[in-house]
Backbone as CSV, one residue per row, in Angstrom:
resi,resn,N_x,N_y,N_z,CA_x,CA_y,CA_z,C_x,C_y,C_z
1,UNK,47.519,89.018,-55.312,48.581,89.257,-54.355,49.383,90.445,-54.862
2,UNK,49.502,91.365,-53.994,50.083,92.509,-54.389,51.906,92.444,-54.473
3,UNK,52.455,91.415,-53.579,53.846,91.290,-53.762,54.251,90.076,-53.918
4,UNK,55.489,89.600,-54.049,56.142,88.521,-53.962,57.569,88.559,-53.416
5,UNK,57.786,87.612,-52.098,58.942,87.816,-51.371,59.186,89.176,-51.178
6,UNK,58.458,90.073,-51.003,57.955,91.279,-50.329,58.839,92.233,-51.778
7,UNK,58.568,91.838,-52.803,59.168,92.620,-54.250,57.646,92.923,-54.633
8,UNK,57.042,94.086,-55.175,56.057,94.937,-55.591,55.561,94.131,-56.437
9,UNK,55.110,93.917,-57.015,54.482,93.757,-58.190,52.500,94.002,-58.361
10,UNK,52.071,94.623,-59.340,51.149,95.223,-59.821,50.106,94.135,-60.444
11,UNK,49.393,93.359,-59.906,48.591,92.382,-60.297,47.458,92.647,-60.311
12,UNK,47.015,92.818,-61.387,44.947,93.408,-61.606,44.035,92.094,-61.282
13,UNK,43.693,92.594,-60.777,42.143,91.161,-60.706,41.791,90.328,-62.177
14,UNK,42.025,89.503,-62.386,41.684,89.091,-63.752,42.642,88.802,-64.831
15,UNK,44.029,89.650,-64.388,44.913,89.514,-65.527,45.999,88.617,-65.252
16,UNK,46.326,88.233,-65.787,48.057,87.231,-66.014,49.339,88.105,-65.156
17,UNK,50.489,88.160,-64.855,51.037,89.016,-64.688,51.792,88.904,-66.056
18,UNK,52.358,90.003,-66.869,53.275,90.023,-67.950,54.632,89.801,-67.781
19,UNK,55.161,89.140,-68.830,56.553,88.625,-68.849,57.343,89.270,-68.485
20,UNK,57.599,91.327,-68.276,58.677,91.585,-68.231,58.423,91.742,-66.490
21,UNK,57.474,91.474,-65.954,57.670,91.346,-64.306,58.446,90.065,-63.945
22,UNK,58.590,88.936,-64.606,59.434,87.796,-64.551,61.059,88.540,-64.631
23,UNK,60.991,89.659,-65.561,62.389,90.201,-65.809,62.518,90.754,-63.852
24,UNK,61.965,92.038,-63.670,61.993,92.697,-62.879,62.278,91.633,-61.398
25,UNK,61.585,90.951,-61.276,61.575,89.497,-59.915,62.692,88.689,-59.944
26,UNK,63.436,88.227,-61.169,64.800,87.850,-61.280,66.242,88.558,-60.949
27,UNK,65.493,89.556,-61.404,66.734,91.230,-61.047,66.811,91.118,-59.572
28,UNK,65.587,91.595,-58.662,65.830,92.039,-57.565,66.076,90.733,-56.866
29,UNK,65.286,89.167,-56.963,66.443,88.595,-56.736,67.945,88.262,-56.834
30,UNK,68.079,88.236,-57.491,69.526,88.372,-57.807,70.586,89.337,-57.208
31,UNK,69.688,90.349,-57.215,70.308,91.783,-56.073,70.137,91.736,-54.554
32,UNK,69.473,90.540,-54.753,69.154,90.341,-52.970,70.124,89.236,-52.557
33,UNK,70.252,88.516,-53.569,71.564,87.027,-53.426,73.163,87.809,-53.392
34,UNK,73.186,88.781,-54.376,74.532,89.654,-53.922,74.435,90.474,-52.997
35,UNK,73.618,90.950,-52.072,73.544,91.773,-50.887,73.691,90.900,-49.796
36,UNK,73.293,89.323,-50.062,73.740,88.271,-48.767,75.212,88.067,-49.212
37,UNK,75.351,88.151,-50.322,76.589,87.241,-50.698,77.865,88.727,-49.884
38,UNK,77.592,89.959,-50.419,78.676,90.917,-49.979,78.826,91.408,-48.296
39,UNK,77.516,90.338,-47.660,77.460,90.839,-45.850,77.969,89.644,-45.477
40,UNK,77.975,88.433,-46.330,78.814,87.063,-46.030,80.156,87.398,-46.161
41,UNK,80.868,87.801,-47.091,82.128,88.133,-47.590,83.093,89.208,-47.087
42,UNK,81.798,90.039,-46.443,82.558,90.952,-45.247,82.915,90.978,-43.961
43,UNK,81.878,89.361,-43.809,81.931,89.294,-41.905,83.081,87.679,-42.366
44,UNK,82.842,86.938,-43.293,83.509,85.813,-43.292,85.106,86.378,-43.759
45,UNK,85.465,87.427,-44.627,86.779,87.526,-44.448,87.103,88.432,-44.752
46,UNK,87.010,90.108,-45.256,87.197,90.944,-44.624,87.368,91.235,-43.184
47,UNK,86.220,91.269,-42.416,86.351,91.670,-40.896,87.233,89.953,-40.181
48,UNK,87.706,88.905,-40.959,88.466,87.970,-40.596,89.851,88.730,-40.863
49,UNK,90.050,89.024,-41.872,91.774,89.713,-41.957,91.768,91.327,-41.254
50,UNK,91.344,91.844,-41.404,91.064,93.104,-40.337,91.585,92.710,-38.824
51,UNK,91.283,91.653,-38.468,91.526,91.063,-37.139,92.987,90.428,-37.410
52,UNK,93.315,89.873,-38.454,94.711,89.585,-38.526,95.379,90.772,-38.470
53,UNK,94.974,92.320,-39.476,95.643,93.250,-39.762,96.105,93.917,-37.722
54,UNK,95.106,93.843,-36.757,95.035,94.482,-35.642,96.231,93.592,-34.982
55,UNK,95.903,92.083,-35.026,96.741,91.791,-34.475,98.382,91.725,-34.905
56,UNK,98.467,91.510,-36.012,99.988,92.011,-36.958,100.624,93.627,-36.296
57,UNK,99.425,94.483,-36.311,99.888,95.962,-35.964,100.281,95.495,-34.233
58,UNK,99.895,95.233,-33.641,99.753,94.815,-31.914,100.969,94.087,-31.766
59,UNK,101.402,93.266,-32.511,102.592,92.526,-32.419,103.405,93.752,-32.808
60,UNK,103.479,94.064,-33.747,104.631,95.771,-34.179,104.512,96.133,-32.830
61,UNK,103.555,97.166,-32.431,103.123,97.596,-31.335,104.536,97.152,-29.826
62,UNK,104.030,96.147,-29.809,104.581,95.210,-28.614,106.170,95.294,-28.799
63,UNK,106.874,95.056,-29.784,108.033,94.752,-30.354,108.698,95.892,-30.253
64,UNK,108.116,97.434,-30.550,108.918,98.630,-30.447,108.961,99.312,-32.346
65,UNK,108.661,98.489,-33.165,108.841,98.464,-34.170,107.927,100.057,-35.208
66,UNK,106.372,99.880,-34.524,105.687,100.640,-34.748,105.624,101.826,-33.474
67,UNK,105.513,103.322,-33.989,105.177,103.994,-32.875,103.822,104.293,-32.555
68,UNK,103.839,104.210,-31.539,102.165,104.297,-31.017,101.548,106.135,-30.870
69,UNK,100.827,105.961,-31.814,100.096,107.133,-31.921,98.887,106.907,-31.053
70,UNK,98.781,107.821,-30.212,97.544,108.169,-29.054,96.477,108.725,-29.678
71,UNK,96.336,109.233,-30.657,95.046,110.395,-31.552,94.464,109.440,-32.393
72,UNK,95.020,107.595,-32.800,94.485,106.891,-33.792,95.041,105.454,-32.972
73,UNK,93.257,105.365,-32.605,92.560,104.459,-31.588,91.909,103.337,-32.806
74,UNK,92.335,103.748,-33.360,91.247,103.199,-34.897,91.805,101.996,-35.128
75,UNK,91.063,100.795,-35.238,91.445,100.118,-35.354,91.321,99.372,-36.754
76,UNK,91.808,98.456,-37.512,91.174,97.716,-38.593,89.810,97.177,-38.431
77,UNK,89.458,96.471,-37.343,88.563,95.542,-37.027,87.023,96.729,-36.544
78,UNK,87.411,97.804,-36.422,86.468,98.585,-36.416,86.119,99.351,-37.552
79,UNK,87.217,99.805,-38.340,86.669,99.805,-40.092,85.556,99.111,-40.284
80,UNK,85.894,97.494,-40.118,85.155,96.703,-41.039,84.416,96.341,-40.790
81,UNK,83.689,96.690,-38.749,82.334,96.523,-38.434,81.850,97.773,-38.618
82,UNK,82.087,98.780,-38.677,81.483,99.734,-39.087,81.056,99.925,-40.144
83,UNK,81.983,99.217,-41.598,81.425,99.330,-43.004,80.271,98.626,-42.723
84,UNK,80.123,96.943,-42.055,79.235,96.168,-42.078,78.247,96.869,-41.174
85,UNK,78.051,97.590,-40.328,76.992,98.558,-40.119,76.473,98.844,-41.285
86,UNK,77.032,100.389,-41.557,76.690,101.104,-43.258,75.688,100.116,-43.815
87,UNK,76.464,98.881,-44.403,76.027,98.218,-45.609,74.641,97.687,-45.307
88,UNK,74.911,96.899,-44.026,73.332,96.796,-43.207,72.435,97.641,-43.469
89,UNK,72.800,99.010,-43.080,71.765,100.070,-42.901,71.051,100.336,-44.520
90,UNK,72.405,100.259,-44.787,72.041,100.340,-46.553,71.006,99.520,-47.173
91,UNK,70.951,98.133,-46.744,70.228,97.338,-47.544,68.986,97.364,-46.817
92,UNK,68.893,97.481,-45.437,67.682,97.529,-44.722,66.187,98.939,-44.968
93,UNK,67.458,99.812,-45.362,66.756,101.000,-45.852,66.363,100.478,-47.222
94,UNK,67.140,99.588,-48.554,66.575,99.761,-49.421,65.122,98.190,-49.346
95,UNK,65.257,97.944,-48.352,64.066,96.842,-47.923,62.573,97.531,-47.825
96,UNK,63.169,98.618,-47.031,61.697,99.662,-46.516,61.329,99.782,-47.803
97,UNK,61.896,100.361,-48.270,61.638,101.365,-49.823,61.044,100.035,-50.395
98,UNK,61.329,99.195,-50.552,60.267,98.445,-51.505,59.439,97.533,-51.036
99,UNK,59.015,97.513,-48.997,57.752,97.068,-48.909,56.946,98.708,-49.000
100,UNK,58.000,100.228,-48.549,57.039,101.633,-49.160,55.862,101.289,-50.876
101,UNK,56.859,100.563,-50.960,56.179,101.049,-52.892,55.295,99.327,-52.866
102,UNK,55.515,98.710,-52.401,54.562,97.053,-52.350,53.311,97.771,-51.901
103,UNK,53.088,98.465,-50.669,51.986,98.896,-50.233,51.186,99.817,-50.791
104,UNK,52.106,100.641,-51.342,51.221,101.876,-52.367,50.972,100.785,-53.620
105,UNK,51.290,99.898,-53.990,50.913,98.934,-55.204,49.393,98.383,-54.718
106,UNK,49.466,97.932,-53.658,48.856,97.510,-52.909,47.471,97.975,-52.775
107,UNK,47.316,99.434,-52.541,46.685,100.403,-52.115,45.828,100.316,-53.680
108,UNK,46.764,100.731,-54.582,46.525,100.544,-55.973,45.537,99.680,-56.276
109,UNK,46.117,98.438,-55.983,45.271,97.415,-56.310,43.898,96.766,-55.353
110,UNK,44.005,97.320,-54.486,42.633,97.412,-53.408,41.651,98.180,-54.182
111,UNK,42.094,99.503,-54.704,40.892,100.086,-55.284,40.558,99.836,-56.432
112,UNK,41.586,99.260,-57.652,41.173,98.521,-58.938,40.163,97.255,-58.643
113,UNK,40.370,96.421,-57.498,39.653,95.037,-56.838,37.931,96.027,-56.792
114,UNK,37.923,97.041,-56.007,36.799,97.497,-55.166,36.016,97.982,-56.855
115,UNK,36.775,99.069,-57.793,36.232,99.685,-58.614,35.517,98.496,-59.645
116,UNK,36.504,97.276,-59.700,36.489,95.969,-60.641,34.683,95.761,-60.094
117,UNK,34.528,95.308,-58.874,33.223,94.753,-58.212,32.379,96.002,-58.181
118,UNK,32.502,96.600,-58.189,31.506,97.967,-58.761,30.887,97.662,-59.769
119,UNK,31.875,97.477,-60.889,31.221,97.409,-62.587,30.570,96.190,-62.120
120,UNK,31.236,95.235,-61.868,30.445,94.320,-62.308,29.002,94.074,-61.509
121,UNK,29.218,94.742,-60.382,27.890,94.980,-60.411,26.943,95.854,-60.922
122,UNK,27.377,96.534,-60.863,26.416,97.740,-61.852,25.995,97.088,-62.887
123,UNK,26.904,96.208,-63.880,26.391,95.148,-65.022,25.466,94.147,-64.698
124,UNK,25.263,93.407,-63.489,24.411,93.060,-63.481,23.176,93.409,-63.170
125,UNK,23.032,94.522,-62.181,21.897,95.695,-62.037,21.225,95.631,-63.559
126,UNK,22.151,96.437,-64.549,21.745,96.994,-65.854,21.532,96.079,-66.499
127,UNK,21.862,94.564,-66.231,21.237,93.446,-67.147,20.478,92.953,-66.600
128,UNK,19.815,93.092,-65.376,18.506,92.279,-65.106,17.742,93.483,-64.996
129,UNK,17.942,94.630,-65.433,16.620,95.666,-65.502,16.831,95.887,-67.153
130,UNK,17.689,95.014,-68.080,17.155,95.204,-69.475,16.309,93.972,-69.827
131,UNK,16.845,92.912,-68.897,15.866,91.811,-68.979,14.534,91.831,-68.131
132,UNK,14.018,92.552,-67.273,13.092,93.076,-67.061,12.361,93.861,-68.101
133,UNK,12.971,94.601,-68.570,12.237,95.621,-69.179,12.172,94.693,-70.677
134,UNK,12.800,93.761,-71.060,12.401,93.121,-72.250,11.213,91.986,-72.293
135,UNK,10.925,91.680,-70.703,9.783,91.048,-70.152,9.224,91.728,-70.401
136,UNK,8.687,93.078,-69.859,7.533,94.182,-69.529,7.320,94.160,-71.171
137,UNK,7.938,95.228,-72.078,7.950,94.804,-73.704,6.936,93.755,-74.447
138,UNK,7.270,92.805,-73.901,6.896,91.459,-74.186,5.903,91.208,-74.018
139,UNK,5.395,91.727,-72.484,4.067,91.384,-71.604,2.980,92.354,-72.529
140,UNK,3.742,93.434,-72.569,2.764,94.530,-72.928,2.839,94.188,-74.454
141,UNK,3.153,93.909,-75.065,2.853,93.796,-76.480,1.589,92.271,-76.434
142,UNK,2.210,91.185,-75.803,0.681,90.326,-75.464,-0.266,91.152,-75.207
143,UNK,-0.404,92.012,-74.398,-1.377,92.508,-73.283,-2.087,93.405,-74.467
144,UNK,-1.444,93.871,-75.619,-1.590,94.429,-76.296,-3.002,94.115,-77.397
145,UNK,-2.333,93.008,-77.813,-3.039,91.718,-78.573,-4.148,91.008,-78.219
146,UNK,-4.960,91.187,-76.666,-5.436,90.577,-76.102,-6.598,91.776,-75.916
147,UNK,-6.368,92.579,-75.599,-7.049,94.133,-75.849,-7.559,94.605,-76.891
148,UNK,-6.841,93.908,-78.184,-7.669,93.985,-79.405,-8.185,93.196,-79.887
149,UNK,-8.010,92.245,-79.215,-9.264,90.982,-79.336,-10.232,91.022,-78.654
150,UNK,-10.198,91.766,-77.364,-11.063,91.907,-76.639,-11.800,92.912,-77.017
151,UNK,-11.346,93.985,-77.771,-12.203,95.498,-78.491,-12.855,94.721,-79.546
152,UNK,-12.420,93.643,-80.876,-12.888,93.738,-81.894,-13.906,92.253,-81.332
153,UNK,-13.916,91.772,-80.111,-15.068,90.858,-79.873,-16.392,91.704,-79.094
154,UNK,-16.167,92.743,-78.502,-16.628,93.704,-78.390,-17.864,94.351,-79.078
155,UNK,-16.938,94.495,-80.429,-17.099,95.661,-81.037,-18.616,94.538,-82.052
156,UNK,-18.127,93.430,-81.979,-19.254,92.475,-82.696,-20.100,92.273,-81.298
157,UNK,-21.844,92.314,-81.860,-22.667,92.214,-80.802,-22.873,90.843,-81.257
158,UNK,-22.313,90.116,-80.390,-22.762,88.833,-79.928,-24.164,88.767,-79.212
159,UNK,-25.108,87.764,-79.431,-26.076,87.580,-79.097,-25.585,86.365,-78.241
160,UNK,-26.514,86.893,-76.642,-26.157,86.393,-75.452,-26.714,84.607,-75.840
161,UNK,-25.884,83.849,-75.066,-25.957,82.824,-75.116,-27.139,82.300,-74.260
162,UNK,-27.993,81.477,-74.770,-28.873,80.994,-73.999,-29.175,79.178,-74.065
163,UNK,-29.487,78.910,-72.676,-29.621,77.796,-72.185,-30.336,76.752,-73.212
164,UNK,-30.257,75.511,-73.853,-30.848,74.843,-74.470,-32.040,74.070,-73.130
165,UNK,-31.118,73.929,-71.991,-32.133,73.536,-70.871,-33.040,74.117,-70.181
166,UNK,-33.942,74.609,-70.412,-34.764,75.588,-69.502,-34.969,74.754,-68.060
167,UNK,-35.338,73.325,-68.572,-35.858,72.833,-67.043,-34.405,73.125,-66.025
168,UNK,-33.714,72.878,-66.934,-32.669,73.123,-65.581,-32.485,74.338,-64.738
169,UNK,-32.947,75.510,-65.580,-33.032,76.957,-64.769,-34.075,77.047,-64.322
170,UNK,-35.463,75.996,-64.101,-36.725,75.996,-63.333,-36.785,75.435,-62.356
171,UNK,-35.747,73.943,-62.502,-36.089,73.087,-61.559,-36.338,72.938,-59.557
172,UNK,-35.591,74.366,-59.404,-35.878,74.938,-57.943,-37.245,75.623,-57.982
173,UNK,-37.938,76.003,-58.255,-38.957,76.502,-57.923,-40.426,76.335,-58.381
């Protein structure tokens, strides 16, 4: 598996993952629990007192107390959906960026998988044509042995074997 909870990680066919990726997977969790925790804390009470701050100014407002400037429409409560935009955008962009780099890991590890089943086939190619060829070896060194038994029986003139039965090689005719 090339990621976890869509965090990168670099896993070879065959190997363990190493301890300091346990480091690295704790980190970015942890950075992902304070990125919920600071979009909780901004919509639960930041952009909650922002809305007190608008309405506090609105009461001034109303009362005569504050003067109303026409050029600053701006409100508190739009600060603080707008930061919570930003921060959104912020974390969503840094989301891309690390399913970007999960997939190039990914990519990585597709062709270590493909190159991995290569060798090993090629190893077995090259071990059943050394075990072939340690057959052939083998055969031919018998084949060898059998050839010089067959030259040095040869090479003695044996006198052809003949029948103790004659009647039996007469008895047709």
């Amino acid at each position: 598996m090339g990621h976890t909870n869509g965090l990168p990680i670099l896993k070879r066919p065959g190997r363990r993952i190493p301890q300091w990726v346990s480091v690295i997977i704790n980190k970015k969790i942890k950075k992902g629990v304070r990125e919920v925790d600071a979009l909780n804390h901004l919509k639960d009470n930041v952009l909650y007192y922002a809305q007190m701050e608008d309405t506090w100014d609105a009461g001034l407002l109303r009362s005569g107390l504050l003067g109303q400037n026409k050029k600053d429409s701006v409100t508190w409560s739009d600060g603080a959906r707008e930061c919570l935009i930003i921060l959104r955008a912020h974390y969503r962009a840094s989301e891309l960026k690390t399913y970007q780099i999960t997939s190039r890991f990914q990519e990585i590890i597709d062709q270590a998988r493909v190159q991995y089943r290569v060798r090993l086939r090629e190893r077995r190619i090259q071990k059943r044509a050394w075990r072939k060829q340690q057959l052939i070896n083998e055969m031919e060194g018998k084949l060898a042995g059998i050839q010089k038994e067959w030259k040095a029986t040869k090479a003695q003139k044996v006198p052809p074997i003949r029948s103790t039965h004659s009647n039996r090689d007469n008895v047709g005719s």
